[in-house]
Each structure stands twice: as structure tokens, then as C-alpha cells.
VMD Tcl script that draws the C-alpha trace (Angstrom):
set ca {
  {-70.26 38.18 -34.95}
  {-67.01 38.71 -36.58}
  {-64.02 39.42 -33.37}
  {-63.17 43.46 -33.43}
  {-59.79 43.72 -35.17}
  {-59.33 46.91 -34.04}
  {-59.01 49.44 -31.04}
  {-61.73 51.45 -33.10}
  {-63.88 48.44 -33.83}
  {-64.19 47.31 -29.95}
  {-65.35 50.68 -29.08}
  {-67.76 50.87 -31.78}
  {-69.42 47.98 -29.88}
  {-69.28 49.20 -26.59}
  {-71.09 52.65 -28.17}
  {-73.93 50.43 -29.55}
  {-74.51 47.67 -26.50}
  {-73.22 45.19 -28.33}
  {-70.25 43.71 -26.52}
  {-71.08 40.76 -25.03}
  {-69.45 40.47 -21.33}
  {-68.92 37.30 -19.34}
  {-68.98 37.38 -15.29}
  {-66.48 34.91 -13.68}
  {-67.60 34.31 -10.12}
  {-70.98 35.42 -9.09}
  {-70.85 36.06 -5.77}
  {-70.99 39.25 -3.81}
  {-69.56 41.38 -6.68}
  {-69.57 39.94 -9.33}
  {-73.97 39.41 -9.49}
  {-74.05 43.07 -8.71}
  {-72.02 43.63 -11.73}
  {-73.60 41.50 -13.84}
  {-76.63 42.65 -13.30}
  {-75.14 46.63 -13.54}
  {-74.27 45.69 -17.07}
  {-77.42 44.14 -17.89}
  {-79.24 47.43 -16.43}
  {-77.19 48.80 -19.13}
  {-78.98 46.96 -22.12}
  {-75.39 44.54 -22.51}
  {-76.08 40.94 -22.97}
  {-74.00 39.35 -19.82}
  {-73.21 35.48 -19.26}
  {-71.83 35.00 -15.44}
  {-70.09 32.02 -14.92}
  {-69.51 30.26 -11.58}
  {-68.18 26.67 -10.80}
  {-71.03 26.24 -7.88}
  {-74.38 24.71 -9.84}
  {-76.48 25.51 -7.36}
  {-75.69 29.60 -7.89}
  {-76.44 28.83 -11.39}
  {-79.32 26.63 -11.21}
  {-80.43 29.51 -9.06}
  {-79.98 32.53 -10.96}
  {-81.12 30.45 -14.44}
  {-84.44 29.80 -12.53}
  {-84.72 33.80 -11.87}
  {-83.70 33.04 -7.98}
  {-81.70 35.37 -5.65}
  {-79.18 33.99 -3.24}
  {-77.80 37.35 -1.46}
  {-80.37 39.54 0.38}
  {-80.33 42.81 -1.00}
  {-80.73 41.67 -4.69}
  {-84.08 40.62 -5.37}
  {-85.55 38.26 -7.92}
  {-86.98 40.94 -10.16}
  {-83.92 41.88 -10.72}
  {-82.32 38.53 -11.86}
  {-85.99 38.66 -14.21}
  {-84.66 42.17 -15.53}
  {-81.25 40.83 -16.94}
  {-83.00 37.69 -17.95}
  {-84.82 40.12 -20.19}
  {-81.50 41.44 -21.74}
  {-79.84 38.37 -22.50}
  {-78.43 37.21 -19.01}
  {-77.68 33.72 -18.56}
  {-75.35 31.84 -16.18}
  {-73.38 28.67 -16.86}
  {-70.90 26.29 -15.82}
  {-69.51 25.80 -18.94}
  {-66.52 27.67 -18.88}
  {-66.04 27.10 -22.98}
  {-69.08 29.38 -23.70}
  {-66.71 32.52 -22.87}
  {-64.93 31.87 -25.68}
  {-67.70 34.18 -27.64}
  {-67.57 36.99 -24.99}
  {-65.94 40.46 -26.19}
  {-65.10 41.04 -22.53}
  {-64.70 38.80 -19.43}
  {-64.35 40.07 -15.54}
  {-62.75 37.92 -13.21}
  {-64.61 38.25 -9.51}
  {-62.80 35.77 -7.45}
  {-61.84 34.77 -4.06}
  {-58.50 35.84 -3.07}
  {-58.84 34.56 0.77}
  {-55.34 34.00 3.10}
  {-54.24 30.72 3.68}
  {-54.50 29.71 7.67}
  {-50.88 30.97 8.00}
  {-51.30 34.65 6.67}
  {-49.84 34.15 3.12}
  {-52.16 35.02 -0.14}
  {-54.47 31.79 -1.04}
  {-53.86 32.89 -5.11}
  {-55.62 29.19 -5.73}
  {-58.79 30.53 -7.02}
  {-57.49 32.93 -9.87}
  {-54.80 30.58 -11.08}
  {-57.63 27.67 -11.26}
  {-59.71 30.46 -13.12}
  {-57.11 31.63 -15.73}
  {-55.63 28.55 -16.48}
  {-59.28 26.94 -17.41}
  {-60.05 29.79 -19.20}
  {-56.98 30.45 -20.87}
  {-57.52 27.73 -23.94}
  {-61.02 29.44 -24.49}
  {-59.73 32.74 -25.34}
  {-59.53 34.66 -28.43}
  {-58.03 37.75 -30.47}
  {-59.50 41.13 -29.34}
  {-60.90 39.75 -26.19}
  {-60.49 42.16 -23.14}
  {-59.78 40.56 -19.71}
  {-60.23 42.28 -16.39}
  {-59.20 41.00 -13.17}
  {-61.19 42.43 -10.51}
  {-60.09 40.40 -7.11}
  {-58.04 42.33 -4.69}
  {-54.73 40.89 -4.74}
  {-50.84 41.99 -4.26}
  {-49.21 44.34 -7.09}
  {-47.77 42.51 -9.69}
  {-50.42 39.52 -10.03}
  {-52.08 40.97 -13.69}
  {-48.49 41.14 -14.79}
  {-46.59 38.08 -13.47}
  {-49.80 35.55 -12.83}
  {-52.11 36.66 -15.55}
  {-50.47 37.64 -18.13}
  {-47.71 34.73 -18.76}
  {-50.62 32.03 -18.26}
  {-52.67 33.58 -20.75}
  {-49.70 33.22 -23.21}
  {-48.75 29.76 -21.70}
  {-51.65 27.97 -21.96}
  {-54.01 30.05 -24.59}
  {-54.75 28.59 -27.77}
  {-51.25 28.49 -30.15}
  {-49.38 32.20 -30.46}
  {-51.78 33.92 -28.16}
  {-50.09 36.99 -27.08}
  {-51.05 39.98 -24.22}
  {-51.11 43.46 -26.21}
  {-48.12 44.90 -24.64}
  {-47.13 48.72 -25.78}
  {-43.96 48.42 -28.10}
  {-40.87 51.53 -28.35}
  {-43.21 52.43 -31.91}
  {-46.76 52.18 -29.58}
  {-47.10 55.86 -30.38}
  {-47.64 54.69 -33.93}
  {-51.23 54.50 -35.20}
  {-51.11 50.71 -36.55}
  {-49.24 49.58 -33.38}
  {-52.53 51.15 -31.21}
  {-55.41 50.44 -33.05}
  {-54.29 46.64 -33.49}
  {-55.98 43.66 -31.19}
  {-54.13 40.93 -32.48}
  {-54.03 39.54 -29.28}
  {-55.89 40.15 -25.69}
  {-56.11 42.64 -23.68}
  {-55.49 42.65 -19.91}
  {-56.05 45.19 -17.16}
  {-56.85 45.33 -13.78}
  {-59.80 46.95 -12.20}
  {-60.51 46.73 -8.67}
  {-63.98 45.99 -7.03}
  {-65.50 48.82 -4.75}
  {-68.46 47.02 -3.32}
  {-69.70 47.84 0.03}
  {-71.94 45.38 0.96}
  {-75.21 47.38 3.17}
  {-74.47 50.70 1.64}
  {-77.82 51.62 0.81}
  {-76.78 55.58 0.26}
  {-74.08 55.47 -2.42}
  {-75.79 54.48 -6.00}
  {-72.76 51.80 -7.55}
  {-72.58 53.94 -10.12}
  {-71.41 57.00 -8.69}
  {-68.38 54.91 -7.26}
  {-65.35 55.83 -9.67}
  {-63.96 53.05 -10.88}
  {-59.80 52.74 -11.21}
  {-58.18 51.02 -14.46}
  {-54.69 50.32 -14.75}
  {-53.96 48.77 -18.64}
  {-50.82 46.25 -19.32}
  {-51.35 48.59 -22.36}
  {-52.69 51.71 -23.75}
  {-55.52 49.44 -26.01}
  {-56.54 47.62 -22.58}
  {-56.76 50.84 -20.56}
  {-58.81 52.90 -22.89}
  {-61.54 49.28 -23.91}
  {-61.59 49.23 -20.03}
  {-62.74 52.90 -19.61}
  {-65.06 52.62 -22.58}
  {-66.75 49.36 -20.56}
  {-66.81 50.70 -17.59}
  {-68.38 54.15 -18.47}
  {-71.56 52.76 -19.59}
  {-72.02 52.10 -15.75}
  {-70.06 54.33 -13.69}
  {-70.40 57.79 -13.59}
  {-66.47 58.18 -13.80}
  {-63.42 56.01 -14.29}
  {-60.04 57.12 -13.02}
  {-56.86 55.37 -14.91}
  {-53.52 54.67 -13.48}
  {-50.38 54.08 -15.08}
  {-50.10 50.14 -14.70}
  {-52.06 47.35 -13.13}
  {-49.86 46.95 -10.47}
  {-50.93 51.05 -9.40}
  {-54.07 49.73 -9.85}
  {-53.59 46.94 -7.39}
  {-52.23 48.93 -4.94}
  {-54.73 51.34 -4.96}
  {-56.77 49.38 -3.77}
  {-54.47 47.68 -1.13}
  {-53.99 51.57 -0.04}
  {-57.86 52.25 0.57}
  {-58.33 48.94 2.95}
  {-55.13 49.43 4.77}
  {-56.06 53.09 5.98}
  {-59.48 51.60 7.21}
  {-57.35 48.48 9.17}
  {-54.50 51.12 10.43}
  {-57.28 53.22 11.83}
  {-59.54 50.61 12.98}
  {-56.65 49.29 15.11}
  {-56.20 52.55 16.40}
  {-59.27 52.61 17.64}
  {-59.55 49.35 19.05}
  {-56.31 49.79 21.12}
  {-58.02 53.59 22.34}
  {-61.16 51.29 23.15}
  {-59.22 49.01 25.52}
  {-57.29 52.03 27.10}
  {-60.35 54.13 27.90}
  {-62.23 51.20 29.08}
  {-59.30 50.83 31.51}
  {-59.44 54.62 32.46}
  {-63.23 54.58 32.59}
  {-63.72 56.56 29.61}
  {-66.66 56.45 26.90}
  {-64.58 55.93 23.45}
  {-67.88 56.50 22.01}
  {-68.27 59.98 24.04}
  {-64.30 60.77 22.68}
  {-65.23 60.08 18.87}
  {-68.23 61.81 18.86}
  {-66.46 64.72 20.36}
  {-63.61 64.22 18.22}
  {-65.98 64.27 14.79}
  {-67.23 67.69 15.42}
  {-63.64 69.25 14.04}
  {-64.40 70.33 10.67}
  {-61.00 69.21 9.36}
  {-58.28 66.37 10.23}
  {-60.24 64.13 11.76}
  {-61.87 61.36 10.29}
  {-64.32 58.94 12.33}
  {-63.63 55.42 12.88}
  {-65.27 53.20 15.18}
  {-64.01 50.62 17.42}
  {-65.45 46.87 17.63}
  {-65.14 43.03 18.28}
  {-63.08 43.10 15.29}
  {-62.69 43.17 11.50}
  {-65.14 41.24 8.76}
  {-65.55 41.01 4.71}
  {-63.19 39.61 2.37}
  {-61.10 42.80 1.83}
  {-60.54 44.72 5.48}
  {-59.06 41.56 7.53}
  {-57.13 40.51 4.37}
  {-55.46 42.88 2.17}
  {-52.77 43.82 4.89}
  {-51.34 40.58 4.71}
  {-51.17 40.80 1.20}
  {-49.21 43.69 1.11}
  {-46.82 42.52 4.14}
  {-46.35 39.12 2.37}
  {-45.29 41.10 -0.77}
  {-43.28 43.71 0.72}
  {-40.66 40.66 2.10}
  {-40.36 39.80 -1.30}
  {-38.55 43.26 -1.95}
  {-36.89 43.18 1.84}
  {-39.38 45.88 2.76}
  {-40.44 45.95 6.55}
  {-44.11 46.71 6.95}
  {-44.02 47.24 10.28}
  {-47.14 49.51 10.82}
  {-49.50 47.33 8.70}
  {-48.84 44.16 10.56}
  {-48.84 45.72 14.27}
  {-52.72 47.04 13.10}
  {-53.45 43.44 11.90}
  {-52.15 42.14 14.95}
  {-54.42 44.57 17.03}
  {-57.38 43.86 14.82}
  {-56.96 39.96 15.35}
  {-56.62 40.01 19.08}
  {-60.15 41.87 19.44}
  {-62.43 38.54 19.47}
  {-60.21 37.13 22.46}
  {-60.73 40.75 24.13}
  {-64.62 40.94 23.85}
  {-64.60 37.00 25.49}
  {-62.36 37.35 28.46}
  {-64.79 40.69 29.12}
  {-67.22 38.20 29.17}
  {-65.54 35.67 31.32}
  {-64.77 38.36 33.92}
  {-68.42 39.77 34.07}
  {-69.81 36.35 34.28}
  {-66.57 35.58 37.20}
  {-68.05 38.74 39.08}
  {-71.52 36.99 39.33}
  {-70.01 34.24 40.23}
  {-70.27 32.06 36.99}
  {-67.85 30.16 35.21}
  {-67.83 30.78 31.57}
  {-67.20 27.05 30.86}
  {-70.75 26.17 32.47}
  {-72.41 29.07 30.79}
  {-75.27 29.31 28.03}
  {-73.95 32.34 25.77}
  {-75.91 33.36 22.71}
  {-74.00 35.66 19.68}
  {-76.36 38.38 18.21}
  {-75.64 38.67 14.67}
  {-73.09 36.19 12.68}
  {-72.68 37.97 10.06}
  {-69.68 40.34 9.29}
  {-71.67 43.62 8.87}
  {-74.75 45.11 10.03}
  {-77.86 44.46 7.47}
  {-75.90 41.97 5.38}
  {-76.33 38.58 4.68}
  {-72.30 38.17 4.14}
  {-70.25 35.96 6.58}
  {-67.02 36.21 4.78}
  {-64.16 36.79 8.00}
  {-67.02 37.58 10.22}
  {-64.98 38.53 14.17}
  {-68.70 36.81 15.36}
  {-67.25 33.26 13.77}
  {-63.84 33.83 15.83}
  {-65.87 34.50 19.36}
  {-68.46 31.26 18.21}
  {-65.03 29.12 18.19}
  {-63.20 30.20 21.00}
  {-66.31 30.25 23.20}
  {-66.79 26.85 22.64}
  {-63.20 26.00 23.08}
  {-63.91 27.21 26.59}
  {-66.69 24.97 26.99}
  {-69.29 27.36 26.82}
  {-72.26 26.37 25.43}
  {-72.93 28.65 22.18}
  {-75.69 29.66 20.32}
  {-76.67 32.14 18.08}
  {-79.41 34.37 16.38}
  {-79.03 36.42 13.12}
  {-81.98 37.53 11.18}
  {-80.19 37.33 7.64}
  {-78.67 33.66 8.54}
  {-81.63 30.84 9.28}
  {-78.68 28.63 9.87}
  {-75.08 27.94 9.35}
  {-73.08 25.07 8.71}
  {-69.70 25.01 8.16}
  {-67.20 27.02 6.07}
  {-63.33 27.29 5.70}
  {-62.41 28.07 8.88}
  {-65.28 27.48 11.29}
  {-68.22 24.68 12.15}
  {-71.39 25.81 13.09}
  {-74.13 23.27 12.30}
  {-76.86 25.30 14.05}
  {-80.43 26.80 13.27}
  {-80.59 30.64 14.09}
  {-82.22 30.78 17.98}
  {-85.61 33.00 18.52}
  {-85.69 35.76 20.35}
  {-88.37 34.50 22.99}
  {-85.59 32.21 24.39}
  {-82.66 34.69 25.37}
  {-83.97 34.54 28.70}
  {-82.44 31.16 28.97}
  {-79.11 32.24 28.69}
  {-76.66 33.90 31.24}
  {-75.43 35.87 28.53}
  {-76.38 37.94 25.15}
  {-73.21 39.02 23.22}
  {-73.71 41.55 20.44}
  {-71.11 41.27 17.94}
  {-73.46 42.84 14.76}
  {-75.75 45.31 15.20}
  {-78.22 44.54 12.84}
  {-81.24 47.36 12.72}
  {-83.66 44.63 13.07}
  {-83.02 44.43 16.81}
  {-84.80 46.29 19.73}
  {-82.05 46.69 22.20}
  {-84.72 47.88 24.91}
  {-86.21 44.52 24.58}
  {-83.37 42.65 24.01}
  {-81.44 44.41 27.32}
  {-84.59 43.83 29.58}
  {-84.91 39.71 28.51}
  {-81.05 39.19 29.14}
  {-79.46 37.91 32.24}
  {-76.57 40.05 31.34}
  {-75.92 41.76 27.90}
  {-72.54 42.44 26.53}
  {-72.80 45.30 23.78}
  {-69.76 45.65 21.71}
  {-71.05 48.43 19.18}
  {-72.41 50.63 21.34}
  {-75.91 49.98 20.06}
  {-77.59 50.15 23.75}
  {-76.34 54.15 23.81}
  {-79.24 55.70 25.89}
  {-80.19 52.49 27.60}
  {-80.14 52.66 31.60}
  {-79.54 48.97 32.39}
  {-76.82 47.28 35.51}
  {-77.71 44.58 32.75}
  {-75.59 45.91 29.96}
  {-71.28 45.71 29.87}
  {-70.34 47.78 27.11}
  {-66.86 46.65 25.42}
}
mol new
graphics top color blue
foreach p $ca { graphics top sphere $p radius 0.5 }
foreach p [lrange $ca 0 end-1] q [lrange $ca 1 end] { graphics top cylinder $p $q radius 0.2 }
display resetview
């Protein structure tokens, strides 16, 4: 098929469900998307450097929980195919980059997986091509990471479509003589089994007019509305913006958790009583701390950046700090309630309900349960675990695990059960009455009358 040469001629193909679109990085959001697109009669090739994920998928497999194989079968149907052969993109209209953007162990952006990703595909790419970062990442990456190594290292004269002082001129618009770039980034909400993905408005910022309006042309044959801002770097931090207010309030009520614990006060009782004003109040919930790619990252993003402009970010790195702190909380509760039985927590057999980062999801990205595993065992505890959605774990980039999931039949054994996810799998009744002693740190044993249960 002969490249669109114009504005016009892209959106022709988007009308008729002809645009091909490539998936880079099929993980937790970028299969869902790929698949969303499929749904939508597109023909979608998802790339990803792991074979296994596309041995997997290419054999109509599922490897995360909540998408099942008829679904892979459904896009096969349409035309979806995975690959590790990066080259094969060059034939794709429009490609989405779904990437890690992880911290390094000192706090600073890990940008190592979307330069690798740009750079390979940069030689691959082609006139009239749109290209769509979707990774959470710090304002100013589409414009000063993306766009220059598209030019740098893309085939000889590539150029980004960037508006001109004549833009408002017909031939200057309609032309796609070059790429397009924008910036679009990912809502998902791994679990959320009430909000349809469509109905999740999706925000487009453009490096130019062309890009913006063959991004909300994509993206409306799958979301129910798409909300543009003026630049990619709006885009980025629009997304920065949404995370942040969930870690500033989190924090707040994590520190509130630790007070009223001191002052003998339900939290729980004090939100709940809180939630019932109809207006300025919105509910968070305390915990053992913060897990997923985006909630215990993005604030460090934006801190890192802000020093780059001699901005203090004072606020957003006092809630990370609070945040952080929570897993070494929730274990010296437990070494003092083991202390007042007259146990040592270095001699003690504790087992960790629920790895994962989030209740119902097989996800363990920055799970607060991986933080508690490692300093328990630093202790000398000896540390087991049981998760329904997690058979076993090895070892990832910043823990080691190496253990099978433990049955439920053997947390008698242990002197202590530590809930860190609340998955809805679990019967807390049962769970309380097996346990020597049974810290709950969700307040998922609300109702349960036990001298058992130390709620944290």
C-alpha cells in the first residue's frame, strides 16, 4: 500500500480500518491496546524484545490474568501478529511505544528502555508514519529524546513534522513529508473491572497540528473521547499531575494512619465518616505502601526534572518519602506484637498474603509486599508467602524470591500472617481463626472479633 502523502489521505485510512498499527512493548498496556485496536477491525503487529511473550501470544496464549486466550484468538482473526523483528514496523501507518520507564536504584528516571526502543526503530521508519509515545515519563522527553533521535538516526533527511510561521497555510498542513510524533499517555488501571477502557478519555498533545489531529482520529475508533493539549510536554505532565495527587494524598493518609494508631483511633472509622460529605472530600485509603509502575514512580520524575529548572518540589518528595517508609512501619508493628508474646522476630516463621501490588491482579511491578519480603529476611525472619495470582516468584530488578506460593492449610505453622494485598479470594474468618497472630494492613478483617488480629 502506497504511504499516505497527506493529512487527508491518513485519515481516509483510519475512516476505513485500514491503518495498520504496530504495538511496541506488550506488556500490561500495551496487549490491552493491541487487542482494543484489533476489537476495532485494525490489523495490529505488537512487538516485544522478550520471545517468550511472543511465542506466547503467536500460539494464541495469555500471559496476564484478566486477558484470556479467546481474546488473543479474536485479534488473531483480524490480522494480529507479534514479532521480534523490529524491521517489520517499517510497513506500519502508526506505531505506539508502551515501555518501561522504571527509576534507577537512586531515584533518577531509568530512560534506558525508550532510548533502546527509538534508536532501533528509528532506521525502520518512513514518510507519513505517526509515532506515539505512551510511557509515563518527565515533560520534555517527546521533544528533546524522541524527536532529535528520530532525525539522528532515521533513514537519510528524515524529518519530525514541526508547525512552520506559514502552518496556517493549507499545503504546509495537509503535507506528511516526514513523521509525525505525539505523546499520549496510558490510563490503565490494572483490576478495574467497572470502567469499560473505552470510556477512559484519552489526552494527545501533537509536536504538530498533523500529529495531534492523526492521533485523535486513531484514538477515536476506541475511546469514547479524546481530549488534546497544546504540546506533548502538557501531555506529559498531565499525566505526572493525575499520579502525584493520588501519592500526595496517599501519604496523607498514611501519616493520619500512624497518628491515629498512636491515639487509638480507627482511620478506617475517620474516612468512612469523612466520605459521607457530599463535597470536598475525596476518599483515600491508607496501606503498607505504594505499588504499579506509575504511583511509586512518577514523583521522582517530576522532582528529578524540576532541579533541572532550580525548582524545589518540596511537597512531592516529603509524600514519596512518607510513602517509602510504610513497609519498615507495617514490620516493626510486627516485631513489637511478636516482642509482646515474647518472640523474637529473627526466630520467627512469617508468611506475606498477597505479593502482588494490587488486589485481583497478577502485576508485581513496585509491589510494598516485595519491600516487607526483603527486609523481613534481612532480620532473619524466615519468609514465606501465598498469592493466588503468583504460583511462584523468582527474581526481578530489585528483589529475590525463588519460592513456590505456600497453601493455605499450612498458615498454622507460622507465628505470623501479614496481609499486605487483599485479594477477594481470601476468607479472612478462616484465615484469622488458623493464624497464630494476624497482622491486617487493609482493613480487610473489618467486622472480625479476634485478640488474633493487629490492624496497621
Amino acid at each position: 500500500m502506497t504511504p499516505p502523502a497527506t493529512l487527508a489521505d491518513w485519515l481516509t485510512l483510519v475512516d476505513r480500518r485500514e491503518t495498520h498499527i504496530a504495538i511496541i512493548g506488550l506488556g500490561y498496556v500495551g496487549l490491552p491496546l493491541a487487542l482494543l485496536f484489533s476489537e476495532a477491525r485494525f490489523r495490529v503487529t505488537g512487538f516485544d524484545i522478550d520471545p517468550t511473550k511472543v511465542d506466547t501470544l503467536n500460539a494464541g496464549r495469555s500471559y496476564i490474568h484478566r486477558i484470556e486466550p479467546e481474546h488473543i484468538a479474536a485479534a488473531q482473526a483480524s490480522g494480529f501478529q507479534a514479532t521480534t523483528d523490529i524491521t517489520k514496523l517499517h510497513a506500519a501507518d502508526a506505531i505506539l511505544i508502551c515501555v518501561p520507564t522504571p527509576l534507577h536504584p537512586d531515584h533518577t528516571p531509568d530512560m534506558s528502555f525508550v532510548t533502546t526502543t527509538i534508536e532501533a526503530l528509528a532506521p525502520h521508519t518512513r514518510s507519513g508514519q505517526l509515532i506515539i509515545l505512551e510511557s509515563t515519563t518527565y515533560p520534555g522527553t517527546t521533544e528533546e529524546i524522541i524527536v532529535p533521535t528520530l532525525e539522528r538516526l532515521g533513514p537519510t533527511g528524515t524529518k519530525v513534522l514541526q508547525a512552520s510561521s506559514n502552518s496556517h497555510l493549507e499545503s504546509q498542513i495537509s503535507n506528511l513529508a516526514g513523521l509525525m510524533v505525539a505523546f499520549s499517555p496510558e490510563r490503565e488501571d490494572p483490576g478495574n473491572t467497572t470502567t469499560p477502557r473505552r470510556e477512559i478519555p484519552k489526552v494527545i498533545g501533537g509536536v504538530d497540528t498533523r500529529a495531534t489531529q492523526a492521533s485523535v482520529a486513531l484514538y477515536s475508533t476506541i475511546f469514547d473521547r479524546t481530549v488534546t493539549v497544546s504540546t506533548p510536554a502538557a501531555a506529559e505532565m498531565t499525566k505526572l499531575l493525575e499520579n502525584i495527587y493520588r501519592v500526595v494524598n496517599i501519604a496523607l493518609v498514611n501519616e493520619l494512619k500512624q497518628l491515629c494508631l498512636a491515639m487509638n483511633i480507627d482511620i478506617w472509622e475517620v474516612i468512612a465518616a469523612a466520605s459521607t460529605k457530599p463535597f470536598g472530600f475525596q476518599a483515600f485509603h491508607p496501606g503498607p505502601g505504594i505499588g504499579g509502575h506509575c504511583i511509586p514512580v512518577d514523583p521522582f520524575y517530576l522532582s528529578w526534572r524540576a532541579k533541572q529548572f532550580n525548582q524545589p518540589t518540596r511537597f512531592i518528595e516529603l509524600a514519596g518519602e512518607v510513602n517509602e517508609a510504610m513497609p519498615a512501619f507495617v514490620v516493626h508493628t510486627l516485631q513489637t506484637a511478636l516482642n509482646a508474646r515474647g518472640q523474637q522476630l529473627a526466630s520467627a516463621k512469617i508468611l506475606i498474603l498477597g505479593i502482588a501490588y494490587k488486589r485481583d491482579v497478577d502485576d508485581l511491578r513496585e509491589s510494598p509486599a516485595l519491600t516487607i519480603f526483603d527486609l523481613l529476611q534481612k532480620t532473619g525472619a524466615n519468609v514465606a508467602y501465598n498469592d493466588p495470582y503468583f504460583p511462584e516468584v523468582g527474581a526481578g530488578r530489585h528483589y529475590t524470591i525463588n519460592q513456590r506460593s505456600t497453601p493455605l492449610d499450612r498458615i498454622a505453622d507460622f507465628d505470623a500472617t501479614l496481609l499486605i494485598t487483599n485479594h477477594s479470594t481470601y476468607d479472612y474468618s478462616t484465615l484469622v481463626a488458623a493464624s497464630k497472630l494476624f497482622l491486617d494492613t487493609r482493613n480487610a478483617t473489618h467486622g472480625i472479633d479476634s485478640p488474633n488480629i493487629i490492624r496497621c
